[in-house]
Phi, psi and omega in degrees: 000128172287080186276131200264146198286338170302310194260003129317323173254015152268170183257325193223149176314319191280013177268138185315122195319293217287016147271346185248020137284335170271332191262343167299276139031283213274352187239005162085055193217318193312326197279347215264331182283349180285322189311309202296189197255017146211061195021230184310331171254033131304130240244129180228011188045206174335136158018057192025038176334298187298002248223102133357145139305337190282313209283348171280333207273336163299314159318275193298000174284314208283347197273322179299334191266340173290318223275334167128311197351111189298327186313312201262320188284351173277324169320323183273349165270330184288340212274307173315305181316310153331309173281322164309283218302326168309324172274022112346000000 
C-alpha cells in the first residue's frame, strides 16, 4: 500500500487537514513536506520508505503530538526551553 504523507502522520482518517498542519508545524515537518512535489499527498509508500530517517522521526513526533502523548509535551517544553536558553 502507497501511503500519502497525511496519513501517514494521522492515526484515524478523521482527524482534521489543519490539525495535522499544526502538529506537522510543531514537529518541524510542514516546510519539508510542501517542498516535496505533491505536498501533502505525496505518495511516501509502506511505512514511509520513501521518507529520511529524520523526516520518519518528525512523523512518528507529530502522530505523538497528535494522540496528546504527556511524554512529548514535556521533551517539546524542554526542547523550547533549550532553545530560548540558547539564544542568550
Amino acid at each position: 500500500m502507497n501511503k500519502f504523507v497525511s496519513i501517514s502522520i494521522q492515526s484515524t482518517n478523521n482527524i482534521l487537514i489543519l490539525k495535522v498542519y499544526e502538529v506537522s508545524r510543531t514537529a518541524d515537518l510542514h516546510e519539508t513536506i510542501m517542498r516535496m512535489p505533491d505536498g501533502y499527498e505525496t505518495k511516501v509508500g509502506e511505512r514511509g520508505l520513501k521518507l529520511s530517517g529524520g523526516e520518519k522521526q518528525r512523523v512518528a513526533i507529530a502522530r505523538a503530538i497528535l494522540k496528546g502523548s504527556p511524554i512529548v509535551s514535556e521533551l517539546y517544553r524542554q526542547l523550547i526551553y533549550k532553545q530560548f536558553a540558547d539564544c542568550l
